[in-house]
Predicted model as a PDB file, atoms N, CA, C, CB and O in Angstrom, pLDDT in the B-factor column:
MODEL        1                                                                  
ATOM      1  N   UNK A   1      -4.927  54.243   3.063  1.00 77.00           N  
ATOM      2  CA  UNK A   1      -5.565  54.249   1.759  1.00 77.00           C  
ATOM      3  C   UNK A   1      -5.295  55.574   1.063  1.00 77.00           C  
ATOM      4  CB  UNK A   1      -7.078  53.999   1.888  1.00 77.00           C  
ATOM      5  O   UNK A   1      -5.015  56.531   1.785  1.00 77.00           O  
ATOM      6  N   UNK A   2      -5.342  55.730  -0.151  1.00 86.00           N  
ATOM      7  CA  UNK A   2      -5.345  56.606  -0.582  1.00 86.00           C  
ATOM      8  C   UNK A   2      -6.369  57.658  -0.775  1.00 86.00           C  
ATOM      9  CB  UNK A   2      -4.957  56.278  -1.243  1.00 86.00           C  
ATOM     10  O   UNK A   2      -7.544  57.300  -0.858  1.00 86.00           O  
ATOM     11  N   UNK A   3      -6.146  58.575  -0.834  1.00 90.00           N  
ATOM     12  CA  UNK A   3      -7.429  59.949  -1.182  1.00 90.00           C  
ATOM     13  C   UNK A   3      -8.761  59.441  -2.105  1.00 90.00           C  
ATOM     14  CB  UNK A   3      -6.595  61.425  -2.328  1.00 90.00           C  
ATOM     15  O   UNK A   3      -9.976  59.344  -1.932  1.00 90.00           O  
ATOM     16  N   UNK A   4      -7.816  59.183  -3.158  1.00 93.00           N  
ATOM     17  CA  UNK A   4      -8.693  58.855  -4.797  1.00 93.00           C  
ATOM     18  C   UNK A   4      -9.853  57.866  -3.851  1.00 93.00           C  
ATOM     19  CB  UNK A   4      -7.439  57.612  -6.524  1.00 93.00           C  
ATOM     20  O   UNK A   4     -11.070  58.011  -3.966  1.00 93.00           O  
ATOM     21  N   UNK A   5      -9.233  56.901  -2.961  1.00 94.00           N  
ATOM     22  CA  UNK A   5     -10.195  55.828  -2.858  1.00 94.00           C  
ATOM     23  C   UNK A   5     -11.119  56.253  -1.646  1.00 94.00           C  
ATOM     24  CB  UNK A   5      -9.459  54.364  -2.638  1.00 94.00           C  
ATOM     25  O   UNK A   5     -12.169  55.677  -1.362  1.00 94.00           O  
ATOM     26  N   UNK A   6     -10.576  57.367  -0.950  1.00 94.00           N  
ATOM     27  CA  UNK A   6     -11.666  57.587   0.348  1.00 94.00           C  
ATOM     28  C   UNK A   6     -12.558  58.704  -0.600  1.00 94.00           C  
ATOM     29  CB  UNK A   6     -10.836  58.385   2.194  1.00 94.00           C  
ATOM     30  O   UNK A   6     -13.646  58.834  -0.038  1.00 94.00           O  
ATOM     31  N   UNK A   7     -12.510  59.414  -1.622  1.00 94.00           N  
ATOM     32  CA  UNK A   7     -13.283  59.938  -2.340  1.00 94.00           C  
ATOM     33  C   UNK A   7     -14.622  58.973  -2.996  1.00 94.00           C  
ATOM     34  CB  UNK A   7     -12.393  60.492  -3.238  1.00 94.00           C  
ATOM     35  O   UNK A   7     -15.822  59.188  -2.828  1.00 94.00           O  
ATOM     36  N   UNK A   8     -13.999  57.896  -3.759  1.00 95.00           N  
ATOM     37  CA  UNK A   8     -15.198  57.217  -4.034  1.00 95.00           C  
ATOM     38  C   UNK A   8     -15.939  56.093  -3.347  1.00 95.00           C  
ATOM     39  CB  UNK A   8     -15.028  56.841  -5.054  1.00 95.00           C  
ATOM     40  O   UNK A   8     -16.699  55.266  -3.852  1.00 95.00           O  
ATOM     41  N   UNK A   9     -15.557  56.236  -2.089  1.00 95.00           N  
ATOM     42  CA  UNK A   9     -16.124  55.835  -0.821  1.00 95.00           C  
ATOM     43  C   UNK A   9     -16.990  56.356   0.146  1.00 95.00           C  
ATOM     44  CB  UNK A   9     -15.365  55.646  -0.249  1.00 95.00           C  
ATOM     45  O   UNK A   9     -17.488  55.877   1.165  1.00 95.00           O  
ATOM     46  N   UNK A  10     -17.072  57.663  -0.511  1.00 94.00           N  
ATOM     47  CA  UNK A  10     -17.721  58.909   0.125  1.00 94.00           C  
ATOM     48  C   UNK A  10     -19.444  59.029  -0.017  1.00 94.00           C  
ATOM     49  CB  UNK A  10     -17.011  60.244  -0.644  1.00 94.00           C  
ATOM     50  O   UNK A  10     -20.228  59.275   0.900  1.00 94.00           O  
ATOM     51  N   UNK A  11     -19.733  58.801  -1.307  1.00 95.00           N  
ATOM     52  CA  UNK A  11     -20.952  58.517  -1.561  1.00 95.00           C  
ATOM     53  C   UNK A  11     -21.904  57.210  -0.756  1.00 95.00           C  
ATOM     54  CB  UNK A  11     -20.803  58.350  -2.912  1.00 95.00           C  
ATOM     55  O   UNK A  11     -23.099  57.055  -0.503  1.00 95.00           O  
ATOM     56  N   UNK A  12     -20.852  56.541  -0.569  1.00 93.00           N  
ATOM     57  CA  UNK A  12     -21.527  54.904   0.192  1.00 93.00           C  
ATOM     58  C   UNK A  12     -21.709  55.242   1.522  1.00 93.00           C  
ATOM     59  CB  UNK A  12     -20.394  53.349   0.213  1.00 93.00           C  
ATOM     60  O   UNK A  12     -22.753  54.864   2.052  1.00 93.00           O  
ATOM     61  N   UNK A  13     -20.901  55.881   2.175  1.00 94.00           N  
ATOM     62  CA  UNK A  13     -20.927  56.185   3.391  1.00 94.00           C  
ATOM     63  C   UNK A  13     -21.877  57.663   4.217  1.00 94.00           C  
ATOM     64  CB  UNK A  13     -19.525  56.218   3.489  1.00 94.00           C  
ATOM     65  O   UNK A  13     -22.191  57.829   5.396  1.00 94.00           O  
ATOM     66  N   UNK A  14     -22.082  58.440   3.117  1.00 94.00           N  
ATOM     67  CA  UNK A  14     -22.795  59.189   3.132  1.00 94.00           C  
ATOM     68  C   UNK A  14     -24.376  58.626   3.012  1.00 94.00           C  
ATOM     69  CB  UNK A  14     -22.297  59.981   2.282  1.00 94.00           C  
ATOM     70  O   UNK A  14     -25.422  59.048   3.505  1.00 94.00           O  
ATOM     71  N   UNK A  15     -24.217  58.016   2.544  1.00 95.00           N  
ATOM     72  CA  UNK A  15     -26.122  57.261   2.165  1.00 95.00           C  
ATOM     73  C   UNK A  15     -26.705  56.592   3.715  1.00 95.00           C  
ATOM     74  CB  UNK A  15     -26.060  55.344   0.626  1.00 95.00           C  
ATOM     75  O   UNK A  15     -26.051  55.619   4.091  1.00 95.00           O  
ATOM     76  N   UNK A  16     -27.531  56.900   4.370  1.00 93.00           N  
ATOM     77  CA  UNK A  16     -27.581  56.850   5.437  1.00 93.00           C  
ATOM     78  C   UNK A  16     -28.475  55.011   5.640  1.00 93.00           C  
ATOM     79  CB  UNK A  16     -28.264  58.365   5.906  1.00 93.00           C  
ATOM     80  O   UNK A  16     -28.415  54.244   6.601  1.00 93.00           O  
ATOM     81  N   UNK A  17     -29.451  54.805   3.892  1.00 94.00           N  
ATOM     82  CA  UNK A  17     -30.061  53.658   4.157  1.00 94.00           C  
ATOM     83  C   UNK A  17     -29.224  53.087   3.508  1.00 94.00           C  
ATOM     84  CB  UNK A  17     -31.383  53.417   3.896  1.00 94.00           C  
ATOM     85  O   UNK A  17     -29.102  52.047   4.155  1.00 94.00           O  
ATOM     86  N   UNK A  18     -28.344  52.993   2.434  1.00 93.00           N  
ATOM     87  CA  UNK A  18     -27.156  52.018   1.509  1.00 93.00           C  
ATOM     88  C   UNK A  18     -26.261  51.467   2.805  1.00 93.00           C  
ATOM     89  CB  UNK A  18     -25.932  53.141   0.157  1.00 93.00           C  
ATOM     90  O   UNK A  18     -25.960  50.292   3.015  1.00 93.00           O  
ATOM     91  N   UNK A  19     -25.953  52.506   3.532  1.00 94.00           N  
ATOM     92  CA  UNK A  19     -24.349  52.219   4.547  1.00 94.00           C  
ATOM     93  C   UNK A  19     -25.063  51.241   5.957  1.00 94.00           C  
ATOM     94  CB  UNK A  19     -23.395  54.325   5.394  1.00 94.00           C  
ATOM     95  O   UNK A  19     -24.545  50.366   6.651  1.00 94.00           O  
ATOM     96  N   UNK A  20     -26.257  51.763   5.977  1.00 95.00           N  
ATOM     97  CA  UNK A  20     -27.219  50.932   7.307  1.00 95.00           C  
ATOM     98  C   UNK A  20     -27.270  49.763   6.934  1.00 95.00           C  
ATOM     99  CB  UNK A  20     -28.823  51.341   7.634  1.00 95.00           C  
ATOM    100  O   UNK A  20     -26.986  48.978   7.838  1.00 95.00           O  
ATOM    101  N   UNK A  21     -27.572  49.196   5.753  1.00 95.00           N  
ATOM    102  CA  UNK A  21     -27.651  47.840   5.173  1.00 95.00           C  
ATOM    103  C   UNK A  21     -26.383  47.577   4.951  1.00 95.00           C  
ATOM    104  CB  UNK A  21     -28.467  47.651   3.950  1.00 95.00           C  
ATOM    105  O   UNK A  21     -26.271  46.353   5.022  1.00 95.00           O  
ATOM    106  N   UNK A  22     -25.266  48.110   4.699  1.00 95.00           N  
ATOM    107  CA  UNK A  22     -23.974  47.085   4.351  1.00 95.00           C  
ATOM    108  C   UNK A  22     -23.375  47.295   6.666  1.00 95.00           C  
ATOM    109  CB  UNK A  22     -22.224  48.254   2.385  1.00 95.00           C  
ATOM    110  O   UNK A  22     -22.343  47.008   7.274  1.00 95.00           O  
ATOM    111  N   UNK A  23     -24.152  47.646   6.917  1.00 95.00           N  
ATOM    112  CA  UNK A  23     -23.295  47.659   8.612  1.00 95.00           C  
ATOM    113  C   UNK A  23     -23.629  46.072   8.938  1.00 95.00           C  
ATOM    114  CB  UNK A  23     -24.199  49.017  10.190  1.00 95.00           C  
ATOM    115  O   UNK A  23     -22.875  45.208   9.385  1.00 95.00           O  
ATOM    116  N   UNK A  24     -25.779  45.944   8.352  1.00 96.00           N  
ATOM    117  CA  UNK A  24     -26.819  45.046   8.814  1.00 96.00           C  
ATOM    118  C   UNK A  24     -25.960  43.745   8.166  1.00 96.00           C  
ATOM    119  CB  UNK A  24     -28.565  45.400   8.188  1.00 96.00           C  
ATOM    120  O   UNK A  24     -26.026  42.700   8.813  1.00 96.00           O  
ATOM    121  N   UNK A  25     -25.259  43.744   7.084  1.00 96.00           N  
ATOM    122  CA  UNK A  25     -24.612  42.691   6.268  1.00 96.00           C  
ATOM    123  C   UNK A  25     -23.158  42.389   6.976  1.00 96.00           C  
ATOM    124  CB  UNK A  25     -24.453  43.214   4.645  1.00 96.00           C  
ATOM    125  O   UNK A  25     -22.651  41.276   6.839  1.00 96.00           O  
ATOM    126  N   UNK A  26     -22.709  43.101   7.501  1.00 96.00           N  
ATOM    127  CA  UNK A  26     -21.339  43.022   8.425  1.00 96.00           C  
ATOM    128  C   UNK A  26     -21.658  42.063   9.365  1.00 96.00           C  
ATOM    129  CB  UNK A  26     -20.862  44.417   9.221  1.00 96.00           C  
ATOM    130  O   UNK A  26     -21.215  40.923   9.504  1.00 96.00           O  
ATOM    131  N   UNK A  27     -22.852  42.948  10.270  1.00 96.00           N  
ATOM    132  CA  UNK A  27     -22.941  42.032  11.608  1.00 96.00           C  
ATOM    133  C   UNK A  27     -23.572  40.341  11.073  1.00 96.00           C  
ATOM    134  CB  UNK A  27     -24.254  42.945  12.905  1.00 96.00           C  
ATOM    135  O   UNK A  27     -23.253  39.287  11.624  1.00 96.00           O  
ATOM    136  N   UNK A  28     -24.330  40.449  10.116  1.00 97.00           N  
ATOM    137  CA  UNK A  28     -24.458  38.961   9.659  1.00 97.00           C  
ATOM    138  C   UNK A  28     -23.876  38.016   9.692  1.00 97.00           C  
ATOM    139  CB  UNK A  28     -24.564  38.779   8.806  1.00 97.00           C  
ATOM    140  O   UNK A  28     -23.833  36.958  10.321  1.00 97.00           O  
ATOM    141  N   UNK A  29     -23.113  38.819   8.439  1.00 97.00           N  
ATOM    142  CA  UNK A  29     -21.891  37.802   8.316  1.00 97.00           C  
ATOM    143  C   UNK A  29     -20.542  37.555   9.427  1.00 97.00           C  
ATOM    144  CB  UNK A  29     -21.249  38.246   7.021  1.00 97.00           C  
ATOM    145  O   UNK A  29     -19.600  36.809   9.160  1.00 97.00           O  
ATOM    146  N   UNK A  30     -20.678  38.395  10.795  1.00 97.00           N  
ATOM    147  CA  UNK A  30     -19.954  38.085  11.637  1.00 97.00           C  
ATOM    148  C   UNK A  30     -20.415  37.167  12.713  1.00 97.00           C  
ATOM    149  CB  UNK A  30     -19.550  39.084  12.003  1.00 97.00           C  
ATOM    150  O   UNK A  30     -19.789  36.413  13.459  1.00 97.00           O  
ATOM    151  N   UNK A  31     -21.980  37.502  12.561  1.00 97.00           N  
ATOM    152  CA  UNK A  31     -22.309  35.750  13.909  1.00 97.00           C  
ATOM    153  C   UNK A  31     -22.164  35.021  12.839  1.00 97.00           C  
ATOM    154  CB  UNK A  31     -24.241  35.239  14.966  1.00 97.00           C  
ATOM    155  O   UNK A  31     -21.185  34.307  13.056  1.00 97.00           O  
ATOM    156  N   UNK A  32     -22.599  34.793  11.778  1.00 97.00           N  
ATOM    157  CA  UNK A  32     -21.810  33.798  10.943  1.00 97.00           C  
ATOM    158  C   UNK A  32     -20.361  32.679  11.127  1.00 97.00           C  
ATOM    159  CB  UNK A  32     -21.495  34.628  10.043  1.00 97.00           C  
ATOM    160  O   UNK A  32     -20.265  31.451  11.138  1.00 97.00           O  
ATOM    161  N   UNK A  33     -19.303  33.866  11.263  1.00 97.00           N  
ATOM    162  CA  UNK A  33     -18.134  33.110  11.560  1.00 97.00           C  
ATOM    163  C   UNK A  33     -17.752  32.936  12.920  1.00 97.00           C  
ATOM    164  CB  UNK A  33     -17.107  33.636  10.944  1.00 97.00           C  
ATOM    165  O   UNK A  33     -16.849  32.132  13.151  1.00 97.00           O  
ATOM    166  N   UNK A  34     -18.422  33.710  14.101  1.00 97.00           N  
ATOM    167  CA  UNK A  34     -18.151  33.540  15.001  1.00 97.00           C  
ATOM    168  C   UNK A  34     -18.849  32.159  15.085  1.00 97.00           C  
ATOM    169  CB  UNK A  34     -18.337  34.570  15.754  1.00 97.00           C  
ATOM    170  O   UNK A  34     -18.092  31.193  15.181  1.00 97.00           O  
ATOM    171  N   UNK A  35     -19.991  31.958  15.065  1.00 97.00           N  
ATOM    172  CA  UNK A  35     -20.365  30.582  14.885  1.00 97.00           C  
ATOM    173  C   UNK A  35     -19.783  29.370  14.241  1.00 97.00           C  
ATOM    174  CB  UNK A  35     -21.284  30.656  14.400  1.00 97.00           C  
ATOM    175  O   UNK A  35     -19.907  28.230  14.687  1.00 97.00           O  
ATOM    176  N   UNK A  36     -19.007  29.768  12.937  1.00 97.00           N  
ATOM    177  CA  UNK A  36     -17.925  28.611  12.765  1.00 97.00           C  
ATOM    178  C   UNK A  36     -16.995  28.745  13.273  1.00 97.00           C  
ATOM    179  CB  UNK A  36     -17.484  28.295  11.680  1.00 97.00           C  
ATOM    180  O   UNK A  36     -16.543  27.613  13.444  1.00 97.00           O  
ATOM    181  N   UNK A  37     -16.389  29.407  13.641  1.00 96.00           N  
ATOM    182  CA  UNK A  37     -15.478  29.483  14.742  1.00 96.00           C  
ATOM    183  C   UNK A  37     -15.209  28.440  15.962  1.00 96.00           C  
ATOM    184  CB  UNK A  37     -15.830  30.566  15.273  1.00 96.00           C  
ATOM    185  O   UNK A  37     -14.218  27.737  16.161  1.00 96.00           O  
ATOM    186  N   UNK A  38     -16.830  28.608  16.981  1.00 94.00           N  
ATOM    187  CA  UNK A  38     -16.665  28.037  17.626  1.00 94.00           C  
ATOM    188  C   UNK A  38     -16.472  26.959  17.704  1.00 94.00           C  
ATOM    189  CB  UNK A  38     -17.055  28.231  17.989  1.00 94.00           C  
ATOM    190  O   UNK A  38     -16.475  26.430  18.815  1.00 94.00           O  
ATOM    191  N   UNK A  39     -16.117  25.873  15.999  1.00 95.00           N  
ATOM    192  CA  UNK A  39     -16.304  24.637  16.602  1.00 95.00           C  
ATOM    193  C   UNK A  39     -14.979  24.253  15.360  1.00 95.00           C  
ATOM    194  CB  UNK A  39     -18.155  23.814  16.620  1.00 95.00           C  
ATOM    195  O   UNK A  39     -14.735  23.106  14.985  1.00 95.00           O  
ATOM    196  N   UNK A  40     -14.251  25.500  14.874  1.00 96.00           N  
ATOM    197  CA  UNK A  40     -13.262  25.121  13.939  1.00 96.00           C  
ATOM    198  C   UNK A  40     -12.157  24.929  14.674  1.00 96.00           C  
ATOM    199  CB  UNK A  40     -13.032  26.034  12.877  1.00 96.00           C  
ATOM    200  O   UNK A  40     -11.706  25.745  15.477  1.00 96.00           O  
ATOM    201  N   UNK A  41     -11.419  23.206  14.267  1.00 96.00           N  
ATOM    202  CA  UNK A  41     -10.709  22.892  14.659  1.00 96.00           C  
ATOM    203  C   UNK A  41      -8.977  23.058  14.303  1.00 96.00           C  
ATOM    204  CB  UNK A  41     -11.270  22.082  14.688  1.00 96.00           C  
ATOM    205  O   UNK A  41      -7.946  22.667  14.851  1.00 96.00           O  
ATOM    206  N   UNK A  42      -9.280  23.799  13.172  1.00 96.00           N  
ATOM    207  CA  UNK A  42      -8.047  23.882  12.655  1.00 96.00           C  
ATOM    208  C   UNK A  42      -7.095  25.411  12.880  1.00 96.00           C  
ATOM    209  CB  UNK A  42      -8.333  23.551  11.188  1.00 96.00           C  
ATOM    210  O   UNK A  42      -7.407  26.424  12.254  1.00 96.00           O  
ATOM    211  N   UNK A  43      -5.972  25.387  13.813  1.00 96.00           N  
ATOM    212  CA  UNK A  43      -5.092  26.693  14.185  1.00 96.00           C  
ATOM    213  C   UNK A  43      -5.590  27.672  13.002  1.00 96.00           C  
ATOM    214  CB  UNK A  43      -3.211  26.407  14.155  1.00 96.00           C  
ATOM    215  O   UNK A  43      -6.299  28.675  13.076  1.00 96.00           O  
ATOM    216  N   UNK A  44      -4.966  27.031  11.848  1.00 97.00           N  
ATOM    217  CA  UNK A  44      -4.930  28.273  10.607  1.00 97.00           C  
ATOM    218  C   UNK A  44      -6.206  28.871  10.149  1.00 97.00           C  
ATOM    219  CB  UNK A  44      -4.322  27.722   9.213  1.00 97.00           C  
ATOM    220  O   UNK A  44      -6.401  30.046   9.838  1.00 97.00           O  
ATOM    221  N   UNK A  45      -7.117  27.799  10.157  1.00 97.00           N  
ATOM    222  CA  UNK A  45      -8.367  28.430   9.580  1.00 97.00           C  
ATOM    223  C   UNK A  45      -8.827  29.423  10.906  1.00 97.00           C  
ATOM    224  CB  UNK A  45      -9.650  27.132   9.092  1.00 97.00           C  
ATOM    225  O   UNK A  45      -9.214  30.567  10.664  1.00 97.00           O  
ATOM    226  N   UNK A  46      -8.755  28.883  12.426  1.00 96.00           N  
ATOM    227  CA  UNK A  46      -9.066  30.109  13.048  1.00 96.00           C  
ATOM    228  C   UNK A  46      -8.653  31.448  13.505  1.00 96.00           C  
ATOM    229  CB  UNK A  46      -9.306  29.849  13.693  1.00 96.00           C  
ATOM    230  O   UNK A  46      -9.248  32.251  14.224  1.00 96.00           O  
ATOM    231  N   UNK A  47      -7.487  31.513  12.920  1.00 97.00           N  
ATOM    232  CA  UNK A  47      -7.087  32.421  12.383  1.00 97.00           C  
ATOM    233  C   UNK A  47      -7.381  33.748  10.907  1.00 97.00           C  
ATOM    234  CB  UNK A  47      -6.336  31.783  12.411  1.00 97.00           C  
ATOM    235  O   UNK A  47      -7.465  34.947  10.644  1.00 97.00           O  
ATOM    236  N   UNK A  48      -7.423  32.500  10.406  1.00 97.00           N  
ATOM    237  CA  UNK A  48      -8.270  33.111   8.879  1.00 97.00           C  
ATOM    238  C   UNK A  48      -9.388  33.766   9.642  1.00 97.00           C  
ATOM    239  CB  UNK A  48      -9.002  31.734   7.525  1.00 97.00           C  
ATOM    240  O   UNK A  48      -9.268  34.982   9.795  1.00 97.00           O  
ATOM    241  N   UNK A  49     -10.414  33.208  10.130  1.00 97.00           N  
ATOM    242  CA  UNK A  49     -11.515  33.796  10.755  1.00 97.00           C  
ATOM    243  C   UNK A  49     -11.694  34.948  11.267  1.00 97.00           C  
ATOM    244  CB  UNK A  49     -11.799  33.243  11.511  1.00 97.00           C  
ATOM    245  O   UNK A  49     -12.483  35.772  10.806  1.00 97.00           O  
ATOM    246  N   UNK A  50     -10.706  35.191  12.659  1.00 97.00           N  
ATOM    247  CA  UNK A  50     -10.408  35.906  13.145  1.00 97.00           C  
ATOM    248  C   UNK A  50     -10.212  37.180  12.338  1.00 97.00           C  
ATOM    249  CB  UNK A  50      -9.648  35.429  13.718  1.00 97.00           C  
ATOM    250  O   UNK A  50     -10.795  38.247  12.535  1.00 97.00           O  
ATOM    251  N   UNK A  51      -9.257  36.900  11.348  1.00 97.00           N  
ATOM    252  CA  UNK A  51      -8.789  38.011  10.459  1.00 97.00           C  
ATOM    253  C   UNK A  51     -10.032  38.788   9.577  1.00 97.00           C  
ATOM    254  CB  UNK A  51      -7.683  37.336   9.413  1.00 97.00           C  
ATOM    255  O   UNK A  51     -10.129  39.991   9.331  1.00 97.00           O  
ATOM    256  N   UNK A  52     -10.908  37.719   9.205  1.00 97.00           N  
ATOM    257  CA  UNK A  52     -12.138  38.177   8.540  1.00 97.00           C  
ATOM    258  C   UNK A  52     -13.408  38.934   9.503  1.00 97.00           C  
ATOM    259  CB  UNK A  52     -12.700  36.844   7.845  1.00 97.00           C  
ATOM    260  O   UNK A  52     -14.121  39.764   8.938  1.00 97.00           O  
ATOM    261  N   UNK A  53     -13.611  38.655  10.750  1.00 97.00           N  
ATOM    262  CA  UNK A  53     -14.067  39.250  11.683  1.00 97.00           C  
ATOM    263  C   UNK A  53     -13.414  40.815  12.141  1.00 97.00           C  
ATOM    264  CB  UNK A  53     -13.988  38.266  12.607  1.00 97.00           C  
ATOM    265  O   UNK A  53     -14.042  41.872  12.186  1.00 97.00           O  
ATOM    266  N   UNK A  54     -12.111  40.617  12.426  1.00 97.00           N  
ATOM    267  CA  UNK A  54     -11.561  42.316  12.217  1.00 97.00           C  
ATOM    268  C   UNK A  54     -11.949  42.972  10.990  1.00 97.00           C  
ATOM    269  CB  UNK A  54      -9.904  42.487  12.167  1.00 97.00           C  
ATOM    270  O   UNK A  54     -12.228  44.171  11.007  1.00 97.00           O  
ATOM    271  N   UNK A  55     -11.985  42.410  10.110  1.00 96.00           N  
ATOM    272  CA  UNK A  55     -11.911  43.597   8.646  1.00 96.00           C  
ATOM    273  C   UNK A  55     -13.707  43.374   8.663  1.00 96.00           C  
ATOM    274  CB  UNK A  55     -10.719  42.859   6.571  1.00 96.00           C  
ATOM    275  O   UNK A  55     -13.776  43.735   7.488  1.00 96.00           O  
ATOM    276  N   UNK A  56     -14.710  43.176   8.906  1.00 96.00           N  
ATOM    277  CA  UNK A  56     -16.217  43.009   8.374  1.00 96.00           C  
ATOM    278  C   UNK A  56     -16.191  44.365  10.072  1.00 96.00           C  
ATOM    279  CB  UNK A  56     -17.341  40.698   8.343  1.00 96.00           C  
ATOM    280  O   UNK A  56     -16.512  45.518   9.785  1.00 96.00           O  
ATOM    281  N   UNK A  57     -15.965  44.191  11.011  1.00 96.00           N  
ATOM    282  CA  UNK A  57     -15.916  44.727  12.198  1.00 96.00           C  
ATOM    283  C   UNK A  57     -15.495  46.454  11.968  1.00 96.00           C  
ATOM    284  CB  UNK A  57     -14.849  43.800  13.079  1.00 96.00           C  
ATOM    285  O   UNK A  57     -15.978  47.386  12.611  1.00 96.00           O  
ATOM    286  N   UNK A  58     -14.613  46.538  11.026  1.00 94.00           N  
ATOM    287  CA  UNK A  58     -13.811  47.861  10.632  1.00 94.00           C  
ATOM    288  C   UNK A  58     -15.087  48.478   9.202  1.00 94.00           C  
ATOM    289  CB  UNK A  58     -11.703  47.318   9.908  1.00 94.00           C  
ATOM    290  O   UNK A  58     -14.955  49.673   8.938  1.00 94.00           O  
ATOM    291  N   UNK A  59     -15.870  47.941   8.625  1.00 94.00           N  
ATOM    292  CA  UNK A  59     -17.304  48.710   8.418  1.00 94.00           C  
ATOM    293  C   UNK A  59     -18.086  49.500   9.316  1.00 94.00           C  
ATOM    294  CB  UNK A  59     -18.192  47.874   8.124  1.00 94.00           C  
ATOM    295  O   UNK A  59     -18.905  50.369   9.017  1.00 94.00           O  
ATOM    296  N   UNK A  60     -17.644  48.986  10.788  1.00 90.00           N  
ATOM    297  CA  UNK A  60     -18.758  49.816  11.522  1.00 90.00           C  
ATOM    298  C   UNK A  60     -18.158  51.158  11.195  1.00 90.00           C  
ATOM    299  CB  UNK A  60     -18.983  49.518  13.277  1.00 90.00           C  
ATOM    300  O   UNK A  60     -18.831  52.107  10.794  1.00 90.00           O  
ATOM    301  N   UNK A  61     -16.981  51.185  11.367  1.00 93.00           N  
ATOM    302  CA  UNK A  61     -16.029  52.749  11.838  1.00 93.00           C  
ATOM    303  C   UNK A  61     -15.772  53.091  10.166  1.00 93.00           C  
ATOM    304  CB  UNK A  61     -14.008  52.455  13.054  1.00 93.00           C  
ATOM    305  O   UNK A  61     -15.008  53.989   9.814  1.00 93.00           O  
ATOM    306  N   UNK A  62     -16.336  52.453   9.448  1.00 95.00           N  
ATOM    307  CA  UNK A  62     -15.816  53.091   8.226  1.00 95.00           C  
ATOM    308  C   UNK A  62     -16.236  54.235   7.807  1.00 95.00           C  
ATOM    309  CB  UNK A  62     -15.952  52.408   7.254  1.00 95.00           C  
ATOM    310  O   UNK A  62     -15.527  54.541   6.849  1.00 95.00           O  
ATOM    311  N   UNK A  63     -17.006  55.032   8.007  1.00 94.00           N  
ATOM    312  CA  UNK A  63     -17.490  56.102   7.276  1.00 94.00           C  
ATOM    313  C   UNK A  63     -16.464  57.045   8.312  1.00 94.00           C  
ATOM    314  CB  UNK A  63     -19.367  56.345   7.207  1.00 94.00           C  
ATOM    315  O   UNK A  63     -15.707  57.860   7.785  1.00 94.00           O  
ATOM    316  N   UNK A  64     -16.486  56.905   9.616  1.00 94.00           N  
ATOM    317  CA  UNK A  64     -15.432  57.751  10.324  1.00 94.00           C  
ATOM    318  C   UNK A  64     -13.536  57.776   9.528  1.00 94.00           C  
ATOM    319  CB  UNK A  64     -15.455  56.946  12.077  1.00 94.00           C  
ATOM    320  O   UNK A  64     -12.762  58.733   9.544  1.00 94.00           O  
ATOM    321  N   UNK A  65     -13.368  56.805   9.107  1.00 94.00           N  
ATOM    322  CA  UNK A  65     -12.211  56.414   8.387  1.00 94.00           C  
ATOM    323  C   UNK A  65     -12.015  57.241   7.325  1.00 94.00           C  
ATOM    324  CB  UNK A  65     -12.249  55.111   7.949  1.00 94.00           C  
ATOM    325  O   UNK A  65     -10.950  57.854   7.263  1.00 94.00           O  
ATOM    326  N   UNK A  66     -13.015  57.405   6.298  1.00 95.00           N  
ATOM    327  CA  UNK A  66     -12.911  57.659   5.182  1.00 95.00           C  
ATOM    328  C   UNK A  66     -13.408  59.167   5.550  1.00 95.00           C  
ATOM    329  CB  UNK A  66     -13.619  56.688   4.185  1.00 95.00           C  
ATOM    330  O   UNK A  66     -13.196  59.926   4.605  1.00 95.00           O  
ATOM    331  N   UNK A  67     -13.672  59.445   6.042  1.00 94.00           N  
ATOM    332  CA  UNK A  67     -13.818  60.896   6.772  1.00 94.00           C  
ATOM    333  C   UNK A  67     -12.658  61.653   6.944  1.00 94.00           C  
ATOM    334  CB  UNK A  67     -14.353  60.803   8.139  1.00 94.00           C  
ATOM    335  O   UNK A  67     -12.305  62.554   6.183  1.00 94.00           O  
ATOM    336  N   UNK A  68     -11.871  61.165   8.269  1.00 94.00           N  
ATOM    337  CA  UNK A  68     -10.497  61.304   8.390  1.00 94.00           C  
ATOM    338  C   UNK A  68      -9.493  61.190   7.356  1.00 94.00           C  
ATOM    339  CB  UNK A  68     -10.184  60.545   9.190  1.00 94.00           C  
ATOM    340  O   UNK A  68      -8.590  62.015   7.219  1.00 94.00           O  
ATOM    341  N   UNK A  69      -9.614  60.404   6.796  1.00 93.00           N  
ATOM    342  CA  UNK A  69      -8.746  60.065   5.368  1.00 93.00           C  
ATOM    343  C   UNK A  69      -8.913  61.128   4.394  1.00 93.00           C  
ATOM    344  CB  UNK A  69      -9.241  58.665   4.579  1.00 93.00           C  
ATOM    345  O   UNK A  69      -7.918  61.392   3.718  1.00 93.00           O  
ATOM    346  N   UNK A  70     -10.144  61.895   4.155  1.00 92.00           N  
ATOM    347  CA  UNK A  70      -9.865  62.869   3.459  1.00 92.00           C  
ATOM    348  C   UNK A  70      -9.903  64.210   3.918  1.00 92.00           C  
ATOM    349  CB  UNK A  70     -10.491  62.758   2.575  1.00 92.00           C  
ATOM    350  O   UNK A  70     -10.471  65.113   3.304  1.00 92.00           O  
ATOM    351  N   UNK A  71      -9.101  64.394   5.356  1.00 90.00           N  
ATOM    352  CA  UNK A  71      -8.918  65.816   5.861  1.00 90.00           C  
ATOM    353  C   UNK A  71      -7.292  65.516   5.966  1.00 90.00           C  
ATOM    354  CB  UNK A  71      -9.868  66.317   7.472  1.00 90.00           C  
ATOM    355  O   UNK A  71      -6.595  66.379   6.499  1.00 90.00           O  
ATOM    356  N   UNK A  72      -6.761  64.466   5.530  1.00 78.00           N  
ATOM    357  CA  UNK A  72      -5.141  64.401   5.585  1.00 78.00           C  
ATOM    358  C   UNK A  72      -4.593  64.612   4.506  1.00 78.00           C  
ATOM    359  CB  UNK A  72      -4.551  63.213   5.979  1.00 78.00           C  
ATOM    360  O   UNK A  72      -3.365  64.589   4.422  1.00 78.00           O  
TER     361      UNK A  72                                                      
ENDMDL                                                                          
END                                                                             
């Protein structure tokens, strides 16, 4: 990512009750799909899934990200 964008990412991640509630909204929405998951029959869509579970999963580590991102 770029600088510009780990800059105005900085404020969200810094907020200790804003960033606690979008972690609480991650894990939601991940028993969510793990739950459709378990019973989706279709290759591609569980895939799609999968893919959406890595990126909601990469919120936990995000404030570490955007951390790192702006000491490079």
């Amino acid at each position: 990512m770029d600088k510009i964008i780990y800059k105005l990412l900085l404020p969200l991640v810094n907020d200790k009750s804003g960033y606690s509630i979008l972690q609480e909204y991650a894990e939601a929405r991940i028993e969510i799909l793990k739950n459709t998951l378990s019973y989706e029959p279709d290759i591609e869509k569980i895939k799609s899934l999968q893919g959406s579970i890595t990126e909601l999963r990469r919120i936990k580590t995000l404030r570490e990200e955007v951390i790192e991102g702006l000491k490079n």
